[in-house]
N, C-alpha and C positions, 0 to 999 in steps of 0.2 A: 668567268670568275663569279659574277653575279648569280649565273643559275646554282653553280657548286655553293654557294654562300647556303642559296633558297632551301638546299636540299638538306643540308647541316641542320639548318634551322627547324625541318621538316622532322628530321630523325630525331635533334633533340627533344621533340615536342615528345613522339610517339612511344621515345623512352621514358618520360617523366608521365606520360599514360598510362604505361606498362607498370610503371614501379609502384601508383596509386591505386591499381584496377586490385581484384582478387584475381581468386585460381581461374574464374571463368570470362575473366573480364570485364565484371562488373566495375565500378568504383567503389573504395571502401569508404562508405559513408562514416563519419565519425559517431558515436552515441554520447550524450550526456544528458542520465538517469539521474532526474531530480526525485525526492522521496522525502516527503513529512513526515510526523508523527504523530499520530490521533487526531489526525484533521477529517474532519468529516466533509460532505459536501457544502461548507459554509463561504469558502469563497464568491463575490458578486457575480462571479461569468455562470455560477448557479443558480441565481437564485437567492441566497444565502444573506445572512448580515454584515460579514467580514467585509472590510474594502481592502478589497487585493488587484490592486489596478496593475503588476507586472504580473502578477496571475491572466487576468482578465485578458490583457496585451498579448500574452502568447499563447490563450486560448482561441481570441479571435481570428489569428495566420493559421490555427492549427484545427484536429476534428477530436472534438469536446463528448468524450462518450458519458451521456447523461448517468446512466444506466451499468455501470459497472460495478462488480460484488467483488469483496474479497473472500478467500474459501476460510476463514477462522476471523472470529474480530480480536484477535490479538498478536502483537508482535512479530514473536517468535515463527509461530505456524502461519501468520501470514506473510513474512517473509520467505520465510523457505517454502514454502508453496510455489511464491514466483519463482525466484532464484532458481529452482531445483527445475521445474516445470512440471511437476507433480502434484497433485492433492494432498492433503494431512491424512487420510487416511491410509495413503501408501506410503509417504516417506515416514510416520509413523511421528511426525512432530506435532504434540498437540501441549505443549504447554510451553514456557519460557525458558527450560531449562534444560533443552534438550540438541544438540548440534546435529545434524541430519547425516555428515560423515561417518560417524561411529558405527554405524549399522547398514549404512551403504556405502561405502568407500567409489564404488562404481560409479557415483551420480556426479556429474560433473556439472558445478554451476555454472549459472550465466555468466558472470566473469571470465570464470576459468576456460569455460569454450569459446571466448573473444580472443582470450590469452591464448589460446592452442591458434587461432587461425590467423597471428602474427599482430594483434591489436596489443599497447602498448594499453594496459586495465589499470587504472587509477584510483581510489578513495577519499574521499575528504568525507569523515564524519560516519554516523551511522547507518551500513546497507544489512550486514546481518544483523541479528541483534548480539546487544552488549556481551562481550567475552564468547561470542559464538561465532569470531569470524573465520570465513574460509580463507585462513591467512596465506596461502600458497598462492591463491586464483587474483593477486594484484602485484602488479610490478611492481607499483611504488604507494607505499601506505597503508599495508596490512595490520590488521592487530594482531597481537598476542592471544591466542585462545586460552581463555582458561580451562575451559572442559578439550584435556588434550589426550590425543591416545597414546603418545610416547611417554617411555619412562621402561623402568629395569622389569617390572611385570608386564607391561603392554594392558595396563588397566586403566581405565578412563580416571583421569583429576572429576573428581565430585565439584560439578560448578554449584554445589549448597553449600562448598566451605568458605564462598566470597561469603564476603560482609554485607546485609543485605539491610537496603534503603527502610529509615524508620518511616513509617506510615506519615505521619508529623512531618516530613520531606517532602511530600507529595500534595496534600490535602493546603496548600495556600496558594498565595499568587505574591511575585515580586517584584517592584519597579528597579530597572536598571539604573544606572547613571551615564549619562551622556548618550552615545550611540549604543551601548550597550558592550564597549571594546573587549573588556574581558568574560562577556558569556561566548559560552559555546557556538552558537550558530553563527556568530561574528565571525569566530575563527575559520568555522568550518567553509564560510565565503572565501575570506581570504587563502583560504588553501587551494580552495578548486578553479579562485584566478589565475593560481601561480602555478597550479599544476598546469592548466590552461595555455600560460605563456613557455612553461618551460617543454611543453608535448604538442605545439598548438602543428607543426612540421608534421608528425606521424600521426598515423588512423588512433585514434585512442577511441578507447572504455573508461568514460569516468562517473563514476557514482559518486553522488551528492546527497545525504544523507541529513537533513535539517531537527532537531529535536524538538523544537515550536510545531503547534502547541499542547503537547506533551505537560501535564505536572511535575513538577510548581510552574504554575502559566505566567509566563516571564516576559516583561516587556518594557521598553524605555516610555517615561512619564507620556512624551508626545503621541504616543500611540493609545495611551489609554484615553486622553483626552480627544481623541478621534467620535468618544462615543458618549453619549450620553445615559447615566446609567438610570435617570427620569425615566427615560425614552425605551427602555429595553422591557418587552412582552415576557412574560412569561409563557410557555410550554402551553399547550392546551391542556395536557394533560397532566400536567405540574403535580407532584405531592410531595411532601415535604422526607418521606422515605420510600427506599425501594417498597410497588404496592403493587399487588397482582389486582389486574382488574376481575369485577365479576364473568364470571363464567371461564375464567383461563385456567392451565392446570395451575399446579403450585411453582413445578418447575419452571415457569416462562419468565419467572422472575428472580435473580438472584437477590437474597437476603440481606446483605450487605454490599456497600458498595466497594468499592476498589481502589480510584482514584481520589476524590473530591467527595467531601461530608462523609468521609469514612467514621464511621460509628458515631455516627449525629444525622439529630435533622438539620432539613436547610428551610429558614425563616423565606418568605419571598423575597424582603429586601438581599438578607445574604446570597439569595442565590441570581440577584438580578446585578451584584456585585461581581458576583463569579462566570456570567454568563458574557458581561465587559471586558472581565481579565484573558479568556477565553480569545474573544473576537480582538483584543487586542494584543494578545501574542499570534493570531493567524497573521494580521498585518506585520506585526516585524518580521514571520516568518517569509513575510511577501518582501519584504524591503529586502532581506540578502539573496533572495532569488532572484532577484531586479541585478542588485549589485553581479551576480553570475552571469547572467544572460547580457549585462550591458558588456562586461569583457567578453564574453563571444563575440558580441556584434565589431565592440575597437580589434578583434584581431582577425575581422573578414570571415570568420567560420561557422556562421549561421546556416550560407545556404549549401554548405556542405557536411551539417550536422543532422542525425535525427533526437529530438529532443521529447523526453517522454517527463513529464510530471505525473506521478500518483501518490494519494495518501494510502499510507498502510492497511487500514481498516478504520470503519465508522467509530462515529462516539453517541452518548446519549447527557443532552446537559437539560438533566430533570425530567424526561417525560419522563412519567409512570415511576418519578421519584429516584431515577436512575441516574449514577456522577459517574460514568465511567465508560468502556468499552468493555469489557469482558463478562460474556455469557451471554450478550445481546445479542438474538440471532433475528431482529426488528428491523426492519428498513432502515433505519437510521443508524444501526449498527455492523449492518454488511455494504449498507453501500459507500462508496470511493470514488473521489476524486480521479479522474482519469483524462490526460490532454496527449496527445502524440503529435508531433510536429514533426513529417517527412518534408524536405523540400520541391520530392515529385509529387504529392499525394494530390489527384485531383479534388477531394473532398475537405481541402481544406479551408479554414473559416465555418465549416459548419457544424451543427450537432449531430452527434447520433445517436438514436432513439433506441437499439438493440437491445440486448441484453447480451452481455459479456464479462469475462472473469477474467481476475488478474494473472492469474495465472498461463493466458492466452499472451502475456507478453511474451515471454521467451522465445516461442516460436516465431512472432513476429517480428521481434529485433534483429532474429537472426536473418528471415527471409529480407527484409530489407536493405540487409548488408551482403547480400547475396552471397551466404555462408549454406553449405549443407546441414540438412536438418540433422539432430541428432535423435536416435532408435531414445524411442523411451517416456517422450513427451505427452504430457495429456491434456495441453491444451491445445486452441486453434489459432490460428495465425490469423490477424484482424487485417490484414490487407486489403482484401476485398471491401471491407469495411471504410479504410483511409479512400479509396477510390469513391466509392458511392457509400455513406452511410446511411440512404435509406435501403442497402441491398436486402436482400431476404436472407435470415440469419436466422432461422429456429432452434435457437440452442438454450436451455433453461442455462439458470447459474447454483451453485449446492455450497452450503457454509454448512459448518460446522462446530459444535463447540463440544467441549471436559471439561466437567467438572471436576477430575483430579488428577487431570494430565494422563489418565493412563486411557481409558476408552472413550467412545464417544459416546456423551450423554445426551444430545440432541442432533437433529439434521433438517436443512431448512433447504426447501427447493424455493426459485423466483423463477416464473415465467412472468410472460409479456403483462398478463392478467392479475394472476395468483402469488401469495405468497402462501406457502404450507409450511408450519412447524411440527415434528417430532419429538417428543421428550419418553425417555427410559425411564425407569425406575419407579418406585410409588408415587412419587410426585408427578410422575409422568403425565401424557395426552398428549392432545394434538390443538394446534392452531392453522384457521383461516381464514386470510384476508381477502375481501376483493381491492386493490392496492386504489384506483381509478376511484372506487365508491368511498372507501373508508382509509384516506393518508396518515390518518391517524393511530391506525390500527387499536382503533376500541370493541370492535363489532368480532367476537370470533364465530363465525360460521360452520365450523367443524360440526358440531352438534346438531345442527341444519339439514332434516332430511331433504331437506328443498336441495342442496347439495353432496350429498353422500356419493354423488357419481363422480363428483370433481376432485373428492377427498381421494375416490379408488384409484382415480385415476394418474393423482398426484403421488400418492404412495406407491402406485405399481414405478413412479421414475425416479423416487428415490428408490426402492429393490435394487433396479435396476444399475442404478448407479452405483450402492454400495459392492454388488455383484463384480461390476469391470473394478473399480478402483481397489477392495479388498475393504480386512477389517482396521483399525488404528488400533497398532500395539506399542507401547513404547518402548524406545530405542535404547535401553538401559533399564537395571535395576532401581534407578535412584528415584528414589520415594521424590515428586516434584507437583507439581500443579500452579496454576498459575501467578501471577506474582508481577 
């Protein structure tokens, strides 16, 4: 009777193994994709001024890639970049107004291939961008698209006939009341607790989309008082408006800004105000990340989750007189925040110094959850990376930016050393950096016969690359750009 007990005991196990494993028998590891909004590498576990101590917490368990680009500093195109596992220049998204379905129906996102391989895909908040979601690819919590392709023509809804945010919406900063209960990012915690609790049984997909710290930089009183605004430096290369330094072309600098001091200067005190508001909407954005990850932890699912935090794309608050993220193709404007937290990873708790694009996630969300790769991807899968991040990785990273949403007006390669800019048109030329000599990027070298080899050499890998990936066309007739 006792061995017949043992053996029961034995099968029930290697059934509740079975039912957890995937097709090949791996375990389906669960994902929960955290994602900011115009946060740049300001977090402490960077470096940075922010104190983001639940940031910092599950950087130190996890492998903290110093060194990670996003391929557009905006939005739209650097969201679907990842999502899709594509570049902008092939999925053809290069402004905000563009949905990457319409013109590939074929590409199946990252959600939507978690969904195909039985993972229950969740949302709370913003993962595509606004009225651009991939409303099919989530079980529970899709949006409504605005730019849709159904209808009695089969012609795309125009997303330029939403009502679009006044400039005057963006360009301030706001103190909360209390915890901050009825902003967004409150909500979007509490959603993805309770999606949490209500899916915590099945392999889920759940993206966590935070709007902090995104314009109007939003934050409850005790976060700003985290900071002293005495205390706060200004920019080395502070100027009061967008300012092309000497010797760069005209293009490397957009005219006006976008987000913050939109058609004004910024005084220093104003802008050492706004540089507070800033660091003190990172931190709330750290408090409901805290508030997510502490539910994982009460419902035992940590160490059977992979947890990936990234910012979207860089910001610039004031170098070179810049309040924004778009058209920045500058260090401080491609690079992102990036944490990955496998529970096998042996590299975890450290940094890693590579050079890597975000768009390498996709593949390796998948290979982690031991899903077959899917035909079409063009990034690489960072595992070998989570293993040893100091492995040998020689892969440059490519940004991109539009000036009118429809082609691309600039192309930026980073290697380990180098940063190379490209600009089209009469404004055009070229920028370079040595990154190691000059952080600041003041010094452009391009014009430097002392370097004309590294110029050829860096141009032959953008060629190169625009050659594999294609040109950027956009995905629609509708007159857009970015916004």
């Amino acid at each position: 009777m006792q061995r017949a007990f043992t053996w029961l005991v034995v099968v029930a196990a290697l059934l509740l193994a079975f039912q957890e494993a995937g097709a090949d028998g791996l375990p389906k590891y669960n994902v929960l994709f955290i994602i900011s909004d115009d946060l740049r590498t300001e977090p402490g576990c960077y470096g940075g001024l922010a104190k983001t101590p639940n940031i910092d917490a599950l950087a130190a368990t996890s492998v903290q890639f110093d060194r990670a680009y996003c391929q557009f500093p905006l939005c739209c195109p650097s969201r679907t970049s990842l999502l899709t596992g594509r570049y902008p220049m092939t999925t053809g998204v290069i402004g905000n107004r563009t949905w990457f379905g319409h013109e590939h129906p074929d590409y199946v996102s990252l959600p939507k291939y978690f969904q195909q391989h039985g993972y229950v895909t969740l949302r709370s908040g913003k993962i595509f961008h606004g009225g651009l979601d991939d409303t099919d690819a989530w079980t529970e919590g899709g949006q409504q698209r605005i730019f849709d392709l159904r209808g009695p023509s089969d012609e795309a809804q125009r997303l330029d006939q939403r009502p679009r945010t006044p400039r005057r919406q963006s360009d301030r900063w706001i103190v909360l009341r209390g915890n901050g209960e009825r902003n967004g990012d409150y909500h979007v915690a509490d959603r993805a607790t309770a999606l949490l609790d209500k899916y915590q049984d099945q392999p889920f997909f759940l993206g966590c989309g935070f709007a902090n710290p995104h314009s109007p930089l939003t934050a409850p009183q005790r976060f700003y008082d985290m900071y002293d605004v005495d205390k706060i430096l200004l920019p080395f290369d502070f100027e009061p408006r967008p300012t092309v330094p000497p010797g760069f072309p005209p293009a490397a600098i957009r005219r006006k800004n976008a987000d913050l001091f939109v058609g004004r200067d910024a005084t220093p005190q104003e802008a050492k105000e706004m540089i507070r508001a800033y660091l003190a909407a990172s931190s709330y954005l750290d408090w409901n990340v805290g508030r997510v990850l502490a539910e994982l932890d009460r419902l035992g699912l940590r160490e059977k989750t992979i947890i990936v935090f990234w910012g979207d794309h860089g910001y610039q608050l004031g170098e070179k007189g810049k309040w924004s993220k778009a058209g920045s193709l500058y260090e401080q404007g491609a690079r992102v925040p990036l944490i990955v937290f496998d529970p096998r990873a042996a590299g975890n708790g450290k940094k890693c110094p590579r050079i890597v694009e975000t768009l390498d996630l996709y593949p390796t969300l998948v290979e982690l959850c031991g899903l077959p790769q899917p035909v079409g991807l063009q990034g690489r899968s960072l595992v070998p990376l989570l293993n040893d991040p100091d492995a040998e990785w020689n892969h440059p990273a490519f940004t991109i930016w539009s000036e009118d949403g429809r082609t691309a007006t600039g192309i930026s390669v980073r290697t380990d050393k180098w940063r190379y800019n490209l600009y089209t048109g009469p404004r055009g030329g070229a920028l370079l950096f040595d990154e190691a000599a000059d952080p600041h990027e003041m010094h452009n070298l391009a014009g430097d016969p002392q370097y004309a080899e590294v110029c050829v050499r860096l141009s032959e890998l953008i060629r190169q690359h625009k050659q594999q990936v294609g040109a950027a066309k956009p995905a629609d007739e509708t007159p857009r750009g970015p916004s």
